[in-house]
C-alpha positions in Angstrom: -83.4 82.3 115.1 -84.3 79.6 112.5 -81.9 77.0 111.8 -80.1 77.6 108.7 -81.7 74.7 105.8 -78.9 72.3 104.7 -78.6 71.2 101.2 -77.4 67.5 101.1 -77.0 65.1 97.9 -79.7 62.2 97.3 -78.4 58.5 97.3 -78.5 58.3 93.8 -76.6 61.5 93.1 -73.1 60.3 94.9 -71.9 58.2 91.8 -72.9 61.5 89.7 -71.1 63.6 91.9 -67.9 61.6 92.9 -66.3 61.1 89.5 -66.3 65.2 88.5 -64.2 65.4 91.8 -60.3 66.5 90.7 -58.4 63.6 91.0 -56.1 65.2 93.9 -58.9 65.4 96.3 -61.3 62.0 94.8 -60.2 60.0 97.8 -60.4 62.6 100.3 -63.8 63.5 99.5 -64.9 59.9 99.2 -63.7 59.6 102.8 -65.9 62.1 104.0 -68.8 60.3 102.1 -68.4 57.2 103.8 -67.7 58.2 106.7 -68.9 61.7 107.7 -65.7 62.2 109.2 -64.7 66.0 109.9 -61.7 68.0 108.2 -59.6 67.9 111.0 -60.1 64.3 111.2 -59.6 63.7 107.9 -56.5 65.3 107.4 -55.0 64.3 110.4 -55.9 59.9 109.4 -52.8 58.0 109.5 -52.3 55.0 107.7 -51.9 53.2 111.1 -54.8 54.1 111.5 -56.7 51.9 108.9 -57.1 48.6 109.2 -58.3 47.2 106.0 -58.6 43.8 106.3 -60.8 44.4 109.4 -62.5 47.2 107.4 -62.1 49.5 110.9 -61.3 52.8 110.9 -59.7 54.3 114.0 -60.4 58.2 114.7 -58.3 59.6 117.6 -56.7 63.0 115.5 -57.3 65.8 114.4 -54.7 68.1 111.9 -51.9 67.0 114.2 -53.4 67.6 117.4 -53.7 63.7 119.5 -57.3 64.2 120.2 -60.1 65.2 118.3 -62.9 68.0 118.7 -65.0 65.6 120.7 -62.6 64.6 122.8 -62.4 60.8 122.1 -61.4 58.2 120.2 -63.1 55.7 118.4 -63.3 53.0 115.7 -65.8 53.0 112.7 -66.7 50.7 110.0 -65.3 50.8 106.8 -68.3 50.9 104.1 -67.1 48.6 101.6 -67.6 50.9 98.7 -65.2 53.4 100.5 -62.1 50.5 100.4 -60.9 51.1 96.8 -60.3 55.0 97.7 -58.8 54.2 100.9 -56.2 51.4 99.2 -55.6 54.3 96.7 -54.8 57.1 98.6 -52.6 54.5 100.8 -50.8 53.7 97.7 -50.4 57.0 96.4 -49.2 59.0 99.4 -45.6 59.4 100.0 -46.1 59.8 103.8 -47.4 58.6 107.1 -50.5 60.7 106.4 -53.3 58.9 104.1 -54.5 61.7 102.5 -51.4 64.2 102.5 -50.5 67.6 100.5 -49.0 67.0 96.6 -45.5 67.0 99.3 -46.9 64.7 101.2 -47.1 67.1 104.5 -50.2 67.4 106.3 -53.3 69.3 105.4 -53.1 72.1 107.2 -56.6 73.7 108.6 -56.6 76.4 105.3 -56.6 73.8 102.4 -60.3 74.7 101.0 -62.2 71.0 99.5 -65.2 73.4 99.6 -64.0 75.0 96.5 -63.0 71.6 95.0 -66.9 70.7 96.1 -69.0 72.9 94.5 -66.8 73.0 91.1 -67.5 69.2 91.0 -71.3 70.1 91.8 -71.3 71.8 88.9 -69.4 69.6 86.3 -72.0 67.1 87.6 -74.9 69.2 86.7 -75.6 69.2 90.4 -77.0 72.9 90.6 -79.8 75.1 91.4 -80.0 76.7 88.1 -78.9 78.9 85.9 -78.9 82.7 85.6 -78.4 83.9 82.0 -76.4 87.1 81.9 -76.3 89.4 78.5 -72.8 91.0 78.1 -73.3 93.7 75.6 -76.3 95.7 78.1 -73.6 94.8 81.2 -71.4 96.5 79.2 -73.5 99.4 78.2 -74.0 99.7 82.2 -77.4 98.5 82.0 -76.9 94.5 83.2 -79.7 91.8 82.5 -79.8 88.3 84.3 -82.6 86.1 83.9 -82.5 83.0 85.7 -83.8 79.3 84.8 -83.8 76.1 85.4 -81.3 74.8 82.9 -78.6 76.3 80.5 -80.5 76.1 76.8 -79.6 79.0 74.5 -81.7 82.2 74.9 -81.3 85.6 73.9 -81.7 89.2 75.3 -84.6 90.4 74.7 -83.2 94.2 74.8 -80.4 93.7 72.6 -80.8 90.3 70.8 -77.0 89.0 72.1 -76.8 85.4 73.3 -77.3 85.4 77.0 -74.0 83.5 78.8 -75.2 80.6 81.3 -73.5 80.4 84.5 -74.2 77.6 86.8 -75.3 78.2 90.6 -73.6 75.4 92.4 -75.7 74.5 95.6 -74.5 76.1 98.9 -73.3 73.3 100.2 -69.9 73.1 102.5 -67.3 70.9 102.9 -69.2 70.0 106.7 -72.6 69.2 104.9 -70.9 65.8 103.8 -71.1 64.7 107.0 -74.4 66.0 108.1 -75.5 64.6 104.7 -73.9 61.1 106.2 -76.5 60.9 109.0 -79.6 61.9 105.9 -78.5 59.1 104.0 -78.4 56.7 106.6 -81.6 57.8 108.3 -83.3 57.3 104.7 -82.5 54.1 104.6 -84.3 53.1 107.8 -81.0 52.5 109.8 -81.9 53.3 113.5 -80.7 56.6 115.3 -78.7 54.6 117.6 -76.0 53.2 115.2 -76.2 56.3 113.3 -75.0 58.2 116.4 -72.4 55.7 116.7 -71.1 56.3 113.0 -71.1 60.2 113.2 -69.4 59.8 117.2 -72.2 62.0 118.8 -72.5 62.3 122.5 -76.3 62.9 122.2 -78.4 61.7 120.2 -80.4 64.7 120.0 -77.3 66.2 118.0 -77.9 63.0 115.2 -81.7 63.5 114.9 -81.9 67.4 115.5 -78.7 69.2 113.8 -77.5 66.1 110.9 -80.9 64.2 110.0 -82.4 66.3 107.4 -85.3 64.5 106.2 -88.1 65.9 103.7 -91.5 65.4 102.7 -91.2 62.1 101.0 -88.7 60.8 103.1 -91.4 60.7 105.5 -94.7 59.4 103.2 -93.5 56.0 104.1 -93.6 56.6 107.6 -96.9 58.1 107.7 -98.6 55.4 105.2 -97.7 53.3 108.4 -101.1 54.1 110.1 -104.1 52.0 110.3 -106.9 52.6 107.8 -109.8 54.3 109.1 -113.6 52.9 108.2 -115.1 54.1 105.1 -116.4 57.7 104.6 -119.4 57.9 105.0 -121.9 59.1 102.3 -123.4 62.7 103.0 -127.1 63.8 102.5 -127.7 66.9 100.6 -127.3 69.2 102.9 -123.7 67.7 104.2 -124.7 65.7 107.2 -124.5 62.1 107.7 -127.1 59.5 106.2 -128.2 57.1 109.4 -128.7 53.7 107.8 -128.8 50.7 109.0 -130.3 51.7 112.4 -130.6 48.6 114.8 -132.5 48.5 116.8 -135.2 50.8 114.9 -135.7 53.3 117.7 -133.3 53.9 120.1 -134.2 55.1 124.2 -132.9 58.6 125.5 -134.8 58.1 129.2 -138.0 56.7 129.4 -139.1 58.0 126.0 -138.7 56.2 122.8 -137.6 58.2 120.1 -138.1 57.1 116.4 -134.6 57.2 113.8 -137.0 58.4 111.5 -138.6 61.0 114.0 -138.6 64.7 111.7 -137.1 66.2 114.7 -133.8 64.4 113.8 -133.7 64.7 109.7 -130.2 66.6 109.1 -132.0 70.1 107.5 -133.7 70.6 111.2 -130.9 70.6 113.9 -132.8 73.2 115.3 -135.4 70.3 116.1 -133.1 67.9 117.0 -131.7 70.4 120.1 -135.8 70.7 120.9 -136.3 67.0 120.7 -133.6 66.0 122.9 -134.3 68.5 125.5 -137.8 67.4 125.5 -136.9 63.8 126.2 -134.2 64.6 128.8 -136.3 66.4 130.3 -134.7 69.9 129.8 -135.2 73.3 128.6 -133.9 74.2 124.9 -131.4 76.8 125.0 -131.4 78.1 121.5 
């Protein structure tokens, strides 16, 4: 079976995205940016368990279990950009937990940031287009969707009624964050190893072959890496190599000199050239 295709954010689409967040789950979210933490994870951080000043996160939970789904416990780096949430969310939460429920309870294993995820998608404009949908012929029991890349005006061409634009968020779940972590870090040219490291993997196989999702131009840099090649070479009429420069004039196939200029080895007679060359080496042509 194919591996599903992952739809992940580009670098430059994060400070679109993270302000259309709701401001209840901003600093949750930014978590999971910065550190491609899981859920569980997430929702289980204490505030014991960040150490600010050192900028080092400490992962050992998950909900409230005292181990997480790896089965280890580690400590990450704090991306500087992330700090500001983090102090926020400290500040703001009236429990142990650092990013609690509006009672400050845990986060239990229901609470759904995918829905708060692909309403921010679309508030940011983050979408895979549009599909225009006329009312009035739904109504009449005869629907018409049309879909486009963007949400100008149009109308039905049946009935003339403005069509309604509704946005198609990407598909992307509240996971993708963190296998969009490892994309975002491999496009920047940080080696596998470290991003293993950040994402806790005990393969690396698992960072390059389930979380990397590279595409075409993410990878034109890499290929633009390889020597240059000589100079094509130009073509005679009929599409085989022009000989030029041929030194010394004639070159020697066995005893017999042959001539670069011999008609048996002009590109319109290959026929000839297979004759020729038998002839010299001394064997029979096997047209």
């Amino acid at each position: 079976m194919p591996k599903r295709a992952y739809n992940t954010l580009r670098a430059e689409e994060v400070p679109i995205f993270l302000p259309c967040v709701d401001a209840e789950w901003r600093n949750f979210l930014a978590a999971a940016l910065w550190t491609g933490l899981r859920k569980g994870a997430l929702c289980g951080l204490l505030k014991t368990d960040v150490d600010l000043p050192n900028r080092i996160l400490f992962v050992g939970r998950s909900y409230d279990s005292d181990t997480t789904k790896s089965g280890h416990a580690d400590a990450i780096p704090i991306a500087e950009p992330l700090v500001p949430y983090l102090e926020d969310a400290i500040r703001c939460s009236p429990s142990a937990y650092v990013f609690p429920a509006p009672d400050g309870s845990m986060r239990s294993e229901d609470s759904t940031p995918q829905r708060v995820l692909r309403a921010a998608l679309v508030r940011a404009g983050l979408v895979d287009g549009w599909e225009h949908v006329c009312r009035r012929c739904k109504a009449n029991g005869a629907p018409r969707l049309e879909r486009h890349a963007d949400a100008t005006l149009r109308r039905c061409d049946v009935c003339g009624m403005k069509l309604w634009p509704r946005a198609m968020p990407r598909k992307m779940r509240f996971h993708d964050l963190r296998h969009l972590v490892a994309t975002l870090l491999l496009r920047a040219k940080v080696d596998a190893h470290r991003v293993q490291r950040i994402l806790r993997h005990a393969s690396i196989n698992t960072t390059l072959g389930t979380y990397g999702h590279l595409d075409v131009e993410d990878l034109r840099d890499a290929i633009n890496t390889l020597p240059a090649g000589p100079a094509v070479p130009d073509l005679a009429p009929h599409g085989a190599p022009v000989v030029r420069n041929f030194s010394p004039a004639t070159t020697k196939a066995g005893s017999a000199e042959i001539s670069s200029t011999d008609p048996a080895f002009l590109p319109h007679d290959p026929a000839g050239i297979r004759t020729r060359v038998c002839a010299v080496r001394g064997h029979r042509p096997n047209h």
